[in-house]
matplotlib code that plots the C-alpha trace (Angstrom):
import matplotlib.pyplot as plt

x = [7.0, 10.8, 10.1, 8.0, 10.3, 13.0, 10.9, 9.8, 14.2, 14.8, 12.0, 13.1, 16.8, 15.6, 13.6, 15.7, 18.2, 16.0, 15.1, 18.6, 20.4, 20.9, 21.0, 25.1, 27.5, 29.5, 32.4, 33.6, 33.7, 29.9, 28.7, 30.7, 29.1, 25.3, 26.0, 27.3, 24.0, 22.2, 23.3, 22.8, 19.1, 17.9, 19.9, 18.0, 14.5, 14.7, 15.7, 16.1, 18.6, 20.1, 20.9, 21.4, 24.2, 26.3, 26.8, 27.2, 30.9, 30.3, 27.8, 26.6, 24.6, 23.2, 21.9, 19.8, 19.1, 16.5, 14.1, 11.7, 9.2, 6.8, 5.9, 10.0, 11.9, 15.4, 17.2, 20.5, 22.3, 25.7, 26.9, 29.8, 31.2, 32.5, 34.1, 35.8, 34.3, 36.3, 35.4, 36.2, 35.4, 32.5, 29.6, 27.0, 23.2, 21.6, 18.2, 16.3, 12.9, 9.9, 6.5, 3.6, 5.0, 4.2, 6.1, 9.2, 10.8, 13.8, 15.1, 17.5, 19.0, 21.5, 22.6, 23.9, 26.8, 26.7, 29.1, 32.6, 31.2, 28.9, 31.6, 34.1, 31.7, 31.1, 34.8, 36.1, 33.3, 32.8, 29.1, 26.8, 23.4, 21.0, 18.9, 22.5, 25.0, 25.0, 21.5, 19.7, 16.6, 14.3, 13.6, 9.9, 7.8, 6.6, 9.8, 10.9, 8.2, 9.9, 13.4, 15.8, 19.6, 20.0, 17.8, 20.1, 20.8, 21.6, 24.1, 22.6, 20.1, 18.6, 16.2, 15.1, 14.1, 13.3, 10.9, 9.9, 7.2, 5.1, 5.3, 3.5, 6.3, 9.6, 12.2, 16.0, 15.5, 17.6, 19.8, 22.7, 25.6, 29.0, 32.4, 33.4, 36.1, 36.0, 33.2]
y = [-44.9, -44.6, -41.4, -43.6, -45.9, -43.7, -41.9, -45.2, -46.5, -43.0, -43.6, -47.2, -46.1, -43.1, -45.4, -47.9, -45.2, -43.9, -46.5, -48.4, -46.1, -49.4, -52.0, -50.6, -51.7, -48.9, -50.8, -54.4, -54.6, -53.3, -56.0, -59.0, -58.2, -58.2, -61.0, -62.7, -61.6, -62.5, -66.2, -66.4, -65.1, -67.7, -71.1, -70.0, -69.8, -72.1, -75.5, -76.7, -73.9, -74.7, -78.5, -77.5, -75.3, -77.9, -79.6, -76.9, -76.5, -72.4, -69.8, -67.0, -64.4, -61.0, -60.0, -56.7, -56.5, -53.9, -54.3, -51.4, -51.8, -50.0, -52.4, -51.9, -53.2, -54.1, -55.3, -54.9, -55.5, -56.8, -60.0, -62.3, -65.2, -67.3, -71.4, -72.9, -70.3, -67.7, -64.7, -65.5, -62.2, -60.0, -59.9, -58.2, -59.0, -57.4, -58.1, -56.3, -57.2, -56.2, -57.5, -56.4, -55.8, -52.3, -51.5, -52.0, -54.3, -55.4, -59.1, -60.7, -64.3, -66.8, -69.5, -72.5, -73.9, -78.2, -79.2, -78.4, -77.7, -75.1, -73.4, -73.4, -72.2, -68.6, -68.6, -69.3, -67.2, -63.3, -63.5, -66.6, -66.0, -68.0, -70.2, -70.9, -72.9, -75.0, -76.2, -73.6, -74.8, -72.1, -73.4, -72.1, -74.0, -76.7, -77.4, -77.4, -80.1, -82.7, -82.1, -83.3, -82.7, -86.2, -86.0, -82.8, -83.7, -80.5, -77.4, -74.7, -74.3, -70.8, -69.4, -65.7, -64.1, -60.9, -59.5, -56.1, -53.6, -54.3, -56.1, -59.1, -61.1, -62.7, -64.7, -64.4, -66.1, -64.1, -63.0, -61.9, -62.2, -60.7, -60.5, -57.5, -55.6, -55.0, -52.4]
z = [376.5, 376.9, 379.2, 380.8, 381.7, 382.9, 385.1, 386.8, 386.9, 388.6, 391.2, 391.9, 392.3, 394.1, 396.3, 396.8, 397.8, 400.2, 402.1, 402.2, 404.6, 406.6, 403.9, 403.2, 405.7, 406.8, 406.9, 406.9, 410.2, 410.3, 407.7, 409.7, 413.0, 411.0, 409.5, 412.8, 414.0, 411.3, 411.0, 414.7, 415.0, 411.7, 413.3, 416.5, 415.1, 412.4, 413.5, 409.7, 409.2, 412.4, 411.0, 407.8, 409.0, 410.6, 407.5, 405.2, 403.3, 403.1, 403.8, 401.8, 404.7, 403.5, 406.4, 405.0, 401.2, 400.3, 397.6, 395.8, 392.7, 390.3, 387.1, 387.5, 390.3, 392.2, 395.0, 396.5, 399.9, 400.6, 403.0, 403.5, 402.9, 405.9, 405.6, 408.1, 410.3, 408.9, 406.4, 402.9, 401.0, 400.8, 398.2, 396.9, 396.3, 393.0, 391.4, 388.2, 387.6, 385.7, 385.9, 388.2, 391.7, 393.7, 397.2, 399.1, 402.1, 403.4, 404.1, 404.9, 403.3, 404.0, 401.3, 402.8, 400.0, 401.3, 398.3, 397.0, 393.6, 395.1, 396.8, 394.1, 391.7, 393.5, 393.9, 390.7, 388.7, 388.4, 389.4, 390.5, 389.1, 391.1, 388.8, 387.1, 388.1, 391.1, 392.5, 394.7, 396.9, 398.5, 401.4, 402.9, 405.0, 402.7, 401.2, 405.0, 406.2, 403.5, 404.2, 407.1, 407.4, 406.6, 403.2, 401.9, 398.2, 396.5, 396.4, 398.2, 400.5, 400.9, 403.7, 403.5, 407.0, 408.9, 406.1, 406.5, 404.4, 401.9, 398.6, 397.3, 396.0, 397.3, 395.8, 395.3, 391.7, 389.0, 391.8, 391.1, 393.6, 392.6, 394.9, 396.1, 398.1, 401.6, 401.7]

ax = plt.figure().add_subplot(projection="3d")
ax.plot(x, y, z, "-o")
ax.set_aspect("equal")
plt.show()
């Protein structure tokens, strides 16, 4: 059984490896113009996002996070930081999971930080896990349908977009996100 499991981390890294060739900015400068791009193409289709923006103290954008499973599975892209329209350091994405899940993708998310609390918490802490610490919503189209700019109650707001390949399952729960230095 422990083979077992080694076998199936070393194809998931190997995977993941693989098929991330984009998902690693070659340089800051690479990473700051996708996540430029990134934010842009989500306020433009998603009207929500677009609101939701305007009022948000911080934004979190990974524009390209790759994700790979077998019963064993991860995640990991890297994005940026921006308040007050500047960038404000550079993070990384990483999920471990386990459970039944078979395939791989790529997506992209942006988590809009709407109180102070929110955005001291990822600065003052050496990793935010999402589920922990300030309030995270997922927003997907029915959380969407009830929500307006002017009915935002809690810390984050997160949209994921531009899914590519094929796995069943998406979520950024038990996310972690960790700074980083300039890649």
């Amino acid at each position: 059984m422990k083979t077992l499991r080694i076998i199936m981390l070393a194809l998931i890294v190997g995977t993941l490896a693989t098929l991330s060739g984009g998902a690693f900015a070659a340089t800051a400068e690479d990473l700051d113009k996708d996540s430029t791009q990134a934010l842009a193409m989500l306020t433009k289709t998603n009207p929500l996002a677009a609101d939701i923006s305007k009022k948000a103290k911080a934004v979190l954008i990974f524009p390209n996070i790759v994700k790979a499973g077998l019963i064993f599975g991860g995640a990991y892209g890297e994005g940026v930081l921006r308040q007050d329209g500047k960038n404000d350091g550079y993070y990384n994405s990483v999920t471990a999971s386990f459970g039944w899940q078979a395939g791989a993708q790529s997506y992209g998310y942006v988590v809009f930080l709407m109180s102070d609390k929110a955005v001291k918490y990822i600065h003052e802490t050496h990793g935010w896990e999402i589920g922990v610490g300030p309030t995270v919503v997922m927003v997907n189209e029915g959380v969407a349908k009830n929500l307006s700019s002017s009915t935002l109650k809690d810390d984050a707001y997160a949209f994921i977009f531009d899914q590519q390949g094929l796995m069943a399952s998406l979520s950024i729960e038990g996310t972690k996100i960790s700074k980083i230095k300039n890649p």
